[in-house]
PyMOL Python script that loads the backbone (N, CA, C, O; Angstrom):
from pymol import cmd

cmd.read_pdbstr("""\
ATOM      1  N   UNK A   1     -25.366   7.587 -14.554  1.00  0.00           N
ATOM      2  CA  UNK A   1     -24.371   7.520 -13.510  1.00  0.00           C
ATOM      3  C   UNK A   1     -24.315   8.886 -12.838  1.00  0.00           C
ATOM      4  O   UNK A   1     -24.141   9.926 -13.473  1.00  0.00           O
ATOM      5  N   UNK A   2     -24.443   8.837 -11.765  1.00  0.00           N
ATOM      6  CA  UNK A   2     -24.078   9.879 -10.513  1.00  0.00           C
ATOM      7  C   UNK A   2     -22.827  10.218 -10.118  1.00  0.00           C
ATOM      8  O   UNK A   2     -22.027   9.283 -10.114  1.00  0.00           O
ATOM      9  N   UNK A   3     -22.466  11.164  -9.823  1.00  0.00           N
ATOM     10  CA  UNK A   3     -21.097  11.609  -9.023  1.00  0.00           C
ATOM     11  C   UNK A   3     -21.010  12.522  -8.507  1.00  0.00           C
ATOM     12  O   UNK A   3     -21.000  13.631  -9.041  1.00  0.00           O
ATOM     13  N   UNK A   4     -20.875  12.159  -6.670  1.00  0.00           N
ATOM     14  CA  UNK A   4     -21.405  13.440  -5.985  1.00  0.00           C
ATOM     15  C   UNK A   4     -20.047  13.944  -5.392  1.00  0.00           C
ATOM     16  O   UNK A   4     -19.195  13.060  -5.305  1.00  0.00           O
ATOM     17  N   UNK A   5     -19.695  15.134  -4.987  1.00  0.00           N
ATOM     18  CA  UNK A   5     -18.185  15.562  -4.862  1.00  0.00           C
ATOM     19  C   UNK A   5     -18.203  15.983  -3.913  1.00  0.00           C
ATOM     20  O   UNK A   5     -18.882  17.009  -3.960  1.00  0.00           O
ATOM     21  N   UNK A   6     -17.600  15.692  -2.371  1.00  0.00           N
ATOM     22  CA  UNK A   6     -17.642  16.620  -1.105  1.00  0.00           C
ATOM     23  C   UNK A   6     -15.798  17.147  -0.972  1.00  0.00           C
ATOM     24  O   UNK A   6     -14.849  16.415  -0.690  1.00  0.00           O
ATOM     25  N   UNK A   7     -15.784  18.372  -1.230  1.00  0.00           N
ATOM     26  CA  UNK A   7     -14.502  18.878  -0.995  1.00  0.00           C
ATOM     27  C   UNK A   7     -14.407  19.533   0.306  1.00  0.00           C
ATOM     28  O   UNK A   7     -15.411  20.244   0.361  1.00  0.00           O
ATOM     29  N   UNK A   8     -13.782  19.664   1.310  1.00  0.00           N
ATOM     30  CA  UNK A   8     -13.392  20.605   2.277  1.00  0.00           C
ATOM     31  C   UNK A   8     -12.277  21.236   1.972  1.00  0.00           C
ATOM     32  O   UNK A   8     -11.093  20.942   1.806  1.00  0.00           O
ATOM     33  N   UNK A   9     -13.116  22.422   1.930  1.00  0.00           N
ATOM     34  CA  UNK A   9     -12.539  23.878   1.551  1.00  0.00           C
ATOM     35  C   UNK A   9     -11.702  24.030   2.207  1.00  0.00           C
ATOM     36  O   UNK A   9     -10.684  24.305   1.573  1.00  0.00           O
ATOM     37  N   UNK A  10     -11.528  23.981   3.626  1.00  0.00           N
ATOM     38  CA  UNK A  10     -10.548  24.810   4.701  1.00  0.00           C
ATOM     39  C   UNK A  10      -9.325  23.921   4.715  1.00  0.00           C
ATOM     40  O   UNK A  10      -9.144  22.928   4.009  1.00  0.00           O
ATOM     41  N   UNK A  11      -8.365  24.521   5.792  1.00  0.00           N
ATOM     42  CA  UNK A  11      -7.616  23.816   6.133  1.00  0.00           C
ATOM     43  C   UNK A  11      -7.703  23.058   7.319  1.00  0.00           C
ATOM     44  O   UNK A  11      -6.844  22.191   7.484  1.00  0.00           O
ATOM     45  N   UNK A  12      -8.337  23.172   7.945  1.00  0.00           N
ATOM     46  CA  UNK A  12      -8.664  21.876   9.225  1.00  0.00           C
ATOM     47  C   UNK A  12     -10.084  20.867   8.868  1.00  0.00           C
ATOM     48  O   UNK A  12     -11.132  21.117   8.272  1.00  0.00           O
ATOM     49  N   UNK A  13      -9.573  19.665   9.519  1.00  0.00           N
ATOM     50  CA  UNK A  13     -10.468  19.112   9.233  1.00  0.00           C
ATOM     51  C   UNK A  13     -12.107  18.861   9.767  1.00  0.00           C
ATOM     52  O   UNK A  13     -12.763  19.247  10.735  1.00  0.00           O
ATOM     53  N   UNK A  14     -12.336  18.103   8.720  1.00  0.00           N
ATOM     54  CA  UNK A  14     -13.875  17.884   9.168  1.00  0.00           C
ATOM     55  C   UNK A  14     -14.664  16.831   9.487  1.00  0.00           C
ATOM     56  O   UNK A  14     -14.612  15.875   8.713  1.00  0.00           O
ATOM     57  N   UNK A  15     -15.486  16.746  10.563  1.00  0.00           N
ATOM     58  CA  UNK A  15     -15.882  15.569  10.836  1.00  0.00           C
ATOM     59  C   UNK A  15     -17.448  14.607  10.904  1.00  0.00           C
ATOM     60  O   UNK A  15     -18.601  15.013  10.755  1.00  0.00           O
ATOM     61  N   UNK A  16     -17.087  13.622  11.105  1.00  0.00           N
ATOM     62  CA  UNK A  16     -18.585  13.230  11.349  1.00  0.00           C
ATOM     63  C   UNK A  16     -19.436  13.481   9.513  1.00  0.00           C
ATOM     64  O   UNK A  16     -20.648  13.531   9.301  1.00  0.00           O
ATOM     65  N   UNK A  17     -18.514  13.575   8.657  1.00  0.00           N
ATOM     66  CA  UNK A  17     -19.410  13.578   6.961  1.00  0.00           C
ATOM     67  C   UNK A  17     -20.059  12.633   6.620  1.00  0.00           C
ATOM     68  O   UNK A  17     -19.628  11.480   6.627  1.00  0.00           O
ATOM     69  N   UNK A  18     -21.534  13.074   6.166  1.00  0.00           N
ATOM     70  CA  UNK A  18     -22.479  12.049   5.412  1.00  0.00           C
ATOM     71  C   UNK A  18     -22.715  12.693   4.586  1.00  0.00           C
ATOM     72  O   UNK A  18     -23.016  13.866   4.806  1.00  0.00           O
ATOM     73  N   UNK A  19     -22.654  11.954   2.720  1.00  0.00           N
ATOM     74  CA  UNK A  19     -23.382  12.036   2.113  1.00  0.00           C
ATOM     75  C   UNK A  19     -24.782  11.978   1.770  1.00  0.00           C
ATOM     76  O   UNK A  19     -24.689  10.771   1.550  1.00  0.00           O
ATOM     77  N   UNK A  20     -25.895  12.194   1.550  1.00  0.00           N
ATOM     78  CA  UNK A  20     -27.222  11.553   1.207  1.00  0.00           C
ATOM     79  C   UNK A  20     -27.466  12.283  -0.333  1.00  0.00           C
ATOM     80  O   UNK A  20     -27.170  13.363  -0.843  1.00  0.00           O
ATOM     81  N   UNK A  21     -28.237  10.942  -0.791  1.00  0.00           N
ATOM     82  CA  UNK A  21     -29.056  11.527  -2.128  1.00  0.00           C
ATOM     83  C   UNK A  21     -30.086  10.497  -1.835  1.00  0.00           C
ATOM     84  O   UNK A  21     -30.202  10.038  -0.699  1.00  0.00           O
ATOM     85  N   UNK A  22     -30.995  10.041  -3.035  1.00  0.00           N
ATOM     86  CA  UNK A  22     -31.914   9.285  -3.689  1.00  0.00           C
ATOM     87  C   UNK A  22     -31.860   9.024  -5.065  1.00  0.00           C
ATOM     88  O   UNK A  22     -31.378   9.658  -6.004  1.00  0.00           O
ATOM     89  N   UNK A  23     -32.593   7.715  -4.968  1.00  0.00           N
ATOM     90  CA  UNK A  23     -32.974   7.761  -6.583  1.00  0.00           C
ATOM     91  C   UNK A  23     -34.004   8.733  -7.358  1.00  0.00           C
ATOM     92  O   UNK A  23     -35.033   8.948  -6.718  1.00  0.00           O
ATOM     93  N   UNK A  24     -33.927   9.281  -8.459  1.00  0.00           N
ATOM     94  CA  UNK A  24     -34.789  10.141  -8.751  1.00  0.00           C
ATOM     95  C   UNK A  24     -35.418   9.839  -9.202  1.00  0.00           C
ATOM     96  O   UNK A  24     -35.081   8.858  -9.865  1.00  0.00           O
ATOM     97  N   UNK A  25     -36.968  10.289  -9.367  1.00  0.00           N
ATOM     98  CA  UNK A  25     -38.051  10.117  -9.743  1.00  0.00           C
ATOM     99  C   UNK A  25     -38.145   9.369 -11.257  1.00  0.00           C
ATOM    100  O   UNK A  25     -37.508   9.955 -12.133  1.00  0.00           O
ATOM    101  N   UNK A  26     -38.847   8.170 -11.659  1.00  0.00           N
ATOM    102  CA  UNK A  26     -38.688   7.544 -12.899  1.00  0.00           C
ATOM    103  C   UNK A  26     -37.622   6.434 -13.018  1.00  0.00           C
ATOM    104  O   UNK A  26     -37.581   5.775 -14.056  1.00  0.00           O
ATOM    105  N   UNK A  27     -36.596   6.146 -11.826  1.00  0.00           N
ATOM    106  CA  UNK A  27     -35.793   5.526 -12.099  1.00  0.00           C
ATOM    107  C   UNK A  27     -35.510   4.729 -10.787  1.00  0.00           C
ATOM    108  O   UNK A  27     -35.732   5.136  -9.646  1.00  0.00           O
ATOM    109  N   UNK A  28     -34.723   2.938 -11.316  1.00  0.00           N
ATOM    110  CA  UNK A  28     -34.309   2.688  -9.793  1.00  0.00           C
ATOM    111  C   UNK A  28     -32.725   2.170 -10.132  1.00  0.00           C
ATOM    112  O   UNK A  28     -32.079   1.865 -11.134  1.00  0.00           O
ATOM    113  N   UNK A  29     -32.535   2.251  -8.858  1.00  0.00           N
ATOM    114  CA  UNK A  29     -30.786   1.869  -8.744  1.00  0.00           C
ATOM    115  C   UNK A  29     -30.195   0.479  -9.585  1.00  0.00           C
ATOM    116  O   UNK A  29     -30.479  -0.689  -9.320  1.00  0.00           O
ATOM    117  N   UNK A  30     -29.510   0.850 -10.409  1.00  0.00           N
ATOM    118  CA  UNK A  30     -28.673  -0.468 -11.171  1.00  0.00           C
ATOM    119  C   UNK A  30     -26.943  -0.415 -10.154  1.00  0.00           C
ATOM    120  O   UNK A  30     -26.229   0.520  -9.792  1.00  0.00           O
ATOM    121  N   UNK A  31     -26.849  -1.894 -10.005  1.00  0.00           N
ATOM    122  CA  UNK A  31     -26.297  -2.410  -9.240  1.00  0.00           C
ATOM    123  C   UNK A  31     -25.021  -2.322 -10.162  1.00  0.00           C
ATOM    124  O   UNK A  31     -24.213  -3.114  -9.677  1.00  0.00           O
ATOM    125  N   UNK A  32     -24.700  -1.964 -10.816  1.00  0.00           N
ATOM    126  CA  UNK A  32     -23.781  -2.275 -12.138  1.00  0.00           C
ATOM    127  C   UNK A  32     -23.540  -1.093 -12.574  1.00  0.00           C
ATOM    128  O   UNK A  32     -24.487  -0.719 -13.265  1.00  0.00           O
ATOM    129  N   UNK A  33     -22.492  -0.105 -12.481  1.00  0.00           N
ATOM    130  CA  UNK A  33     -21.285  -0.864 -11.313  1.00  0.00           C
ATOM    131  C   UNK A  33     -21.840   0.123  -9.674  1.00  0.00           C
ATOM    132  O   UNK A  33     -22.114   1.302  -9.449  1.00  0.00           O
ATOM    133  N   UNK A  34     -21.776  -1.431  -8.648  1.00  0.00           N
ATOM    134  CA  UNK A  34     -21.989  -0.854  -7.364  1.00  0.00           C
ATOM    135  C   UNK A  34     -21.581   0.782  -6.694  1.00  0.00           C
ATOM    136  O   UNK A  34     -20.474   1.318  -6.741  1.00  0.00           O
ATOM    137  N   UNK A  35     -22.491   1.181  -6.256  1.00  0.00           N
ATOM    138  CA  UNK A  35     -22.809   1.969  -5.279  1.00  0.00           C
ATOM    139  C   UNK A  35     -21.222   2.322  -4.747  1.00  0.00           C
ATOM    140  O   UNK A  35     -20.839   1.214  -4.371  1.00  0.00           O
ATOM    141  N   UNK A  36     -20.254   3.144  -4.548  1.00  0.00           N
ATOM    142  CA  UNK A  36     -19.158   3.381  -4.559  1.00  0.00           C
ATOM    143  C   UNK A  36     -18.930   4.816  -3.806  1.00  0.00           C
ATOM    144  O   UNK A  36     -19.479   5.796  -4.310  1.00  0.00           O
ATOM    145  N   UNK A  37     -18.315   4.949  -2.877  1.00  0.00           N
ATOM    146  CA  UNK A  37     -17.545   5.973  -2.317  1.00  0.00           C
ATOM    147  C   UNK A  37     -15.390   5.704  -2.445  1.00  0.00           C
ATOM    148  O   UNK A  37     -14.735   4.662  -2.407  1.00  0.00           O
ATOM    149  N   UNK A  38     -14.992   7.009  -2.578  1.00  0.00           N
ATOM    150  CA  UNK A  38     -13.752   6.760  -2.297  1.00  0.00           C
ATOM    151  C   UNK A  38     -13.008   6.627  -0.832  1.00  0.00           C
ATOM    152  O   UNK A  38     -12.005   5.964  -0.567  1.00  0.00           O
ATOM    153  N   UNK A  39     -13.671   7.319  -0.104  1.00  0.00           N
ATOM    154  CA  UNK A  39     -13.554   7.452   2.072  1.00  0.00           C
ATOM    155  C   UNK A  39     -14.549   6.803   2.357  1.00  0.00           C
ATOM    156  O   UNK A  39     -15.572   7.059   1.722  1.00  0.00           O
ATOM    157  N   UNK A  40     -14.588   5.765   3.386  1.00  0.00           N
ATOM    158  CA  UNK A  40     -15.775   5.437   3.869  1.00  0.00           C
ATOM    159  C   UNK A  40     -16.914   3.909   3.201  1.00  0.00           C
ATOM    160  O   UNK A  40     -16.714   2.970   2.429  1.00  0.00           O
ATOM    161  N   UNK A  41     -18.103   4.400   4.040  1.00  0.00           N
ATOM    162  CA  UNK A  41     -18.539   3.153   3.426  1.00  0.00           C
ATOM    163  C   UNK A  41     -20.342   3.480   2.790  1.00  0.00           C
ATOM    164  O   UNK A  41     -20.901   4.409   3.372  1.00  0.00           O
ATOM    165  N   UNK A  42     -21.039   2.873   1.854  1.00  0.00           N
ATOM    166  CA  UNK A  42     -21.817   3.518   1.363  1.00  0.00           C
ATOM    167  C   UNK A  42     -23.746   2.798   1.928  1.00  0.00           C
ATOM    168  O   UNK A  42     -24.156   1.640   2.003  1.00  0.00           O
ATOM    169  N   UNK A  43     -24.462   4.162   2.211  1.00  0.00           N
ATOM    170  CA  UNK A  43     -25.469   3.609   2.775  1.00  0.00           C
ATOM    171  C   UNK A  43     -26.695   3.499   2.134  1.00  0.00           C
ATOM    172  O   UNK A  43     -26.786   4.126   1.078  1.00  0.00           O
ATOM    173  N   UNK A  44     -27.785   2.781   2.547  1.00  0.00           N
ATOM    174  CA  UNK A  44     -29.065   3.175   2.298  1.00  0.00           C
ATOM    175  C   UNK A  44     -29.440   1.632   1.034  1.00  0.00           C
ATOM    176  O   UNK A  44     -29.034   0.476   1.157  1.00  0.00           O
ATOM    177  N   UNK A  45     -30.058   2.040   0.249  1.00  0.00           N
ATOM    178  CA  UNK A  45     -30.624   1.182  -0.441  1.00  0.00           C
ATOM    179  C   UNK A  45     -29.191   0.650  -1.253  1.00  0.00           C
ATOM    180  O   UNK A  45     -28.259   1.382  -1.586  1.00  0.00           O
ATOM    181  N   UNK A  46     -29.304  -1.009  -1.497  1.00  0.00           N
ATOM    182  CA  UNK A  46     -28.632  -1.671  -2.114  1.00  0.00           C
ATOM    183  C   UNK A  46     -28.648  -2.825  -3.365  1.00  0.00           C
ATOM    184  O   UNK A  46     -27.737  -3.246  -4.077  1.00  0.00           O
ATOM    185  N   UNK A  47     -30.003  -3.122  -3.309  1.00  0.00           N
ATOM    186  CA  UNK A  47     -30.504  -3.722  -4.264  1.00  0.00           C
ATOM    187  C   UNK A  47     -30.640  -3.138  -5.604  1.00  0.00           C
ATOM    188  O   UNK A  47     -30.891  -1.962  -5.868  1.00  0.00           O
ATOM    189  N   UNK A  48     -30.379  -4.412  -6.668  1.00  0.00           N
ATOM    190  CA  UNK A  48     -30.729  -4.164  -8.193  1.00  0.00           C
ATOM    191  C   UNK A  48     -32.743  -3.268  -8.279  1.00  0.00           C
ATOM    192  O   UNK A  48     -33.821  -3.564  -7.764  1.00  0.00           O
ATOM    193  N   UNK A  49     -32.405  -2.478  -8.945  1.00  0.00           N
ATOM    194  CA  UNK A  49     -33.858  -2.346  -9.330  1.00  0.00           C
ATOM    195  C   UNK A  49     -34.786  -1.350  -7.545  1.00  0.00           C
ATOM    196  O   UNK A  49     -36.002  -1.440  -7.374  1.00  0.00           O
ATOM    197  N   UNK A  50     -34.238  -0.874  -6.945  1.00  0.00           N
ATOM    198  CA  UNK A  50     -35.401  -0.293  -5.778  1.00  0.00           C
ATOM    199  C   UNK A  50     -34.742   1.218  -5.805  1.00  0.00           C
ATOM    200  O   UNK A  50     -33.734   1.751  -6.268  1.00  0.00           O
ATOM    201  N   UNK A  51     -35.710   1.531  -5.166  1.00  0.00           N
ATOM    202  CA  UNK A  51     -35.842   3.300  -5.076  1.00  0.00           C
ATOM    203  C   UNK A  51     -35.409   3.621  -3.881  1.00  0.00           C
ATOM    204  O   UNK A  51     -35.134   2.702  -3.109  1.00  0.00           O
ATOM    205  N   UNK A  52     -35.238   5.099  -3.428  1.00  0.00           N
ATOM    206  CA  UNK A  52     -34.960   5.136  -2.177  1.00  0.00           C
ATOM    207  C   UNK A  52     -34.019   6.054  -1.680  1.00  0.00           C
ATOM    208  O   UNK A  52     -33.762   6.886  -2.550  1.00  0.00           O
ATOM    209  N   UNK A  53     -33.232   6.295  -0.352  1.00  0.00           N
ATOM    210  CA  UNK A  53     -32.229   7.083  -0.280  1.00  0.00           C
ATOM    211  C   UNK A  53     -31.143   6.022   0.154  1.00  0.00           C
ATOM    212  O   UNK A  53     -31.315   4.998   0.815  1.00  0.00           O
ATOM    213  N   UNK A  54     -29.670   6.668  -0.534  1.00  0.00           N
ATOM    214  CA  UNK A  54     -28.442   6.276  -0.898  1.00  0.00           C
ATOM    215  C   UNK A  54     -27.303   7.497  -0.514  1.00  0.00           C
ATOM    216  O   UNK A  54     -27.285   8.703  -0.758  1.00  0.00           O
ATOM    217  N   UNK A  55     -26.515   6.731   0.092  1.00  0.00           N
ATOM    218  CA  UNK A  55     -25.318   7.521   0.443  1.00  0.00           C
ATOM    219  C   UNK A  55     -24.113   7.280   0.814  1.00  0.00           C
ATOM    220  O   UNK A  55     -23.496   6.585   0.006  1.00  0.00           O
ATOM    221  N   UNK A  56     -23.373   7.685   2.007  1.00  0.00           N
ATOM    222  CA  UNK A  56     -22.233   7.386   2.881  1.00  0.00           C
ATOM    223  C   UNK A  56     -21.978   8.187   3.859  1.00  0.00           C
ATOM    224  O   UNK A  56     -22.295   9.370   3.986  1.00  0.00           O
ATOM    225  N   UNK A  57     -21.305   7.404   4.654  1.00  0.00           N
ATOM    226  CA  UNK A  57     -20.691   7.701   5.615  1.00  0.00           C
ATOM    227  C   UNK A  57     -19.151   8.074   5.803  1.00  0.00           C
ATOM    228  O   UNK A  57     -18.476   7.381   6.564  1.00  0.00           O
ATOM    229  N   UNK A  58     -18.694   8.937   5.263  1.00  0.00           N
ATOM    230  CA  UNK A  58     -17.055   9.235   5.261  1.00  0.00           C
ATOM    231  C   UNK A  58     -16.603   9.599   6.098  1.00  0.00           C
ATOM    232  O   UNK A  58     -15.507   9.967   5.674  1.00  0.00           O
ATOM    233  N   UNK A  59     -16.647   9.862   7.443  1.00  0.00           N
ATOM    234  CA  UNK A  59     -15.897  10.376   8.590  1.00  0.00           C
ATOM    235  C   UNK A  59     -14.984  11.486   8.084  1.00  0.00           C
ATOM    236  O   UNK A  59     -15.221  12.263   7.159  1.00  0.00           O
ATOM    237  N   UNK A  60     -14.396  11.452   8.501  1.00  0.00           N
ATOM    238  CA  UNK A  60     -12.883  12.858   9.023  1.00  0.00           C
ATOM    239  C   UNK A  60     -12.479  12.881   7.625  1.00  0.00           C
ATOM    240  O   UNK A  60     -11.921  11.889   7.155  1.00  0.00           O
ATOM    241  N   UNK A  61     -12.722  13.994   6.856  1.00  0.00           N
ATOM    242  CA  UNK A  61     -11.692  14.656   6.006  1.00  0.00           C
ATOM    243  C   UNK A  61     -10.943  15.592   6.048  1.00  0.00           C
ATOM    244  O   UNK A  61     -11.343  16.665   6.502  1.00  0.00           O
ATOM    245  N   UNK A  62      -9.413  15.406   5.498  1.00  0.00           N
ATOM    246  CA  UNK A  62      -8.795  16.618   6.117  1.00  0.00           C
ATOM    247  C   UNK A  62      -9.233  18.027   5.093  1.00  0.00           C
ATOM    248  O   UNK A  62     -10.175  18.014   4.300  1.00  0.00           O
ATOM    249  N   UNK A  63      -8.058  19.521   5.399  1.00  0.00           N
ATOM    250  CA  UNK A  63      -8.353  20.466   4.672  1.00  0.00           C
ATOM    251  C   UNK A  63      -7.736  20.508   3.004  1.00  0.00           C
ATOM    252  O   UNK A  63      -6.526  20.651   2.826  1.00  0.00           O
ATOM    253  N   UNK A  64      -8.417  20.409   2.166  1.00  0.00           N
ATOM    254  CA  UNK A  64      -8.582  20.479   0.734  1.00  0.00           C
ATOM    255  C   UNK A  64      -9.103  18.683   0.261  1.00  0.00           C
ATOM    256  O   UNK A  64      -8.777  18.240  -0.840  1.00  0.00           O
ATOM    257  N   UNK A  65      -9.782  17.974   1.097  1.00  0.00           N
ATOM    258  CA  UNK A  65      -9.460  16.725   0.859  1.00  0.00           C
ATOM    259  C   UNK A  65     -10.627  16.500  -0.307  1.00  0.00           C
ATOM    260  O   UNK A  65     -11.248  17.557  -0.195  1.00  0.00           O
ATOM    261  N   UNK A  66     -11.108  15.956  -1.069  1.00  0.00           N
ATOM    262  CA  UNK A  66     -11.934  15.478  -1.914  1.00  0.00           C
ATOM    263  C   UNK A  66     -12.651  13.960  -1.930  1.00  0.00           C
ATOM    264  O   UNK A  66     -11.788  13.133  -2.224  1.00  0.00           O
ATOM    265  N   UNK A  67     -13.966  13.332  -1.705  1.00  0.00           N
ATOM    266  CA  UNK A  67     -14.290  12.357  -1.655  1.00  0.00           C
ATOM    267  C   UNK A  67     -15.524  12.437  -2.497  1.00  0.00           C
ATOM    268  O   UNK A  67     -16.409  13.282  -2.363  1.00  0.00           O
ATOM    269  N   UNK A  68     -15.491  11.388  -3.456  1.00  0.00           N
ATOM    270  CA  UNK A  68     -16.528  11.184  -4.432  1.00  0.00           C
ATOM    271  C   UNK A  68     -17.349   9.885  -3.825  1.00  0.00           C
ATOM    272  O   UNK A  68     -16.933   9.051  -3.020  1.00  0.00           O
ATOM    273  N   UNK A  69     -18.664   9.973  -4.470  1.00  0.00           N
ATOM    274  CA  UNK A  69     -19.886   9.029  -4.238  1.00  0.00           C
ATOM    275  C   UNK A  69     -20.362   9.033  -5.349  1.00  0.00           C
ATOM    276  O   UNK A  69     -20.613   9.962  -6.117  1.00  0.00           O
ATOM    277  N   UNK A  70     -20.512   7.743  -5.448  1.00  0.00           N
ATOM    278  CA  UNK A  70     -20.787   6.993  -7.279  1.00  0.00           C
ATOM    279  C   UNK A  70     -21.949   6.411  -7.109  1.00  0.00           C
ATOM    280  O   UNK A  70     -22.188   5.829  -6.050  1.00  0.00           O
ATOM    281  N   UNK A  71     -22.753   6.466  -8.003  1.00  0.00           N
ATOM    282  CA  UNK A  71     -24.427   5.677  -8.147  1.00  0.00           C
ATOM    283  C   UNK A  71     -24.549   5.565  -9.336  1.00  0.00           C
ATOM    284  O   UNK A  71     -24.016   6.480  -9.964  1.00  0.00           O
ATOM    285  N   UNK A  72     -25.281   4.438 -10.211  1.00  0.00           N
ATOM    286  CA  UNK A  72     -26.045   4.326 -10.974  1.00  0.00           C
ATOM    287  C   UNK A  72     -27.293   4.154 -11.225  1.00  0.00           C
ATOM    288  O   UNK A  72     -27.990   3.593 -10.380  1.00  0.00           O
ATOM    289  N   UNK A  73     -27.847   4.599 -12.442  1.00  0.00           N
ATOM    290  CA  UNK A  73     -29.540   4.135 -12.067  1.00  0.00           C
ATOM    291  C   UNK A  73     -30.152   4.020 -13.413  1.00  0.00           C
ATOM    292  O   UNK A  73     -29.698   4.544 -14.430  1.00  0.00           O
ATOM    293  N   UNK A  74     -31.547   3.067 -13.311  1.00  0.00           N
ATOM    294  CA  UNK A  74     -31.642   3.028 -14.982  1.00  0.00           C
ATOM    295  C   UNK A  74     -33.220   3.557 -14.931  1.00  0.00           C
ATOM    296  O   UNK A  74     -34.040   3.295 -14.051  1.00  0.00           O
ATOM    297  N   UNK A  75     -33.428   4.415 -16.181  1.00  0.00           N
ATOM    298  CA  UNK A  75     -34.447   4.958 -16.690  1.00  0.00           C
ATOM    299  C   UNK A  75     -36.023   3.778 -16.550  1.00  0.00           C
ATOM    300  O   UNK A  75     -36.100   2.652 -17.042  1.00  0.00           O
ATOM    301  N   UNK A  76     -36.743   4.256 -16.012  1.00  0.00           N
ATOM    302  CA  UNK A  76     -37.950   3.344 -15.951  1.00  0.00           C
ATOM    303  C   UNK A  76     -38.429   3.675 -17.030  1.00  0.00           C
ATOM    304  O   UNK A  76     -38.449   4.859 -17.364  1.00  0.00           O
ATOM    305  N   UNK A  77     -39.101   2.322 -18.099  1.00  0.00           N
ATOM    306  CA  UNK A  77     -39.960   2.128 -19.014  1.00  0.00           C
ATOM    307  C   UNK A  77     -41.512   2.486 -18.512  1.00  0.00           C
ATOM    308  O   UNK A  77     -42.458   2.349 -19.287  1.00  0.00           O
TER     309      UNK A  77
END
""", "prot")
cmd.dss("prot")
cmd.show_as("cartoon", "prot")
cmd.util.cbc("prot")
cmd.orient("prot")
């Protein structure tokens, strides 16, 4: 399991935020439990089992705000 953390530091806000990652090498995305952001909505690959890049789209966070992005993935045999 993944957990990626975008904080804005300042006090004004910020806009236009995308996350990106991938799956890493040896492994592909388990659907269980889905692909998850707390702001926003989450992009890129969605299927059980494929590789690829994964992320979101969170728009406008304000200053000190915190938004997490959740992935899972399972070890290739």
């Amino acid at each position: 399991m993944y957990r990626i953390e975008a904080t804005n530091e300042g006090v004004s806000p910020v806009t236009s935020v995308v996350i990106n990652d991938t799956t890493p090498a040896f492994t592909t995305l388990s659907v269980a439990p889905t692909p998850a952001v707390s702001q926003g909505t989450t992009t890129g690959i969605s299927t059980n089992g494929t590789t690829g890049a994964l992320g979101a789209n969170v728009g406008t966070m304000t200053g000190g705000q915190v938004v997490n992005f959740t992935f899972s993935v399972k070890i290739d045999q």
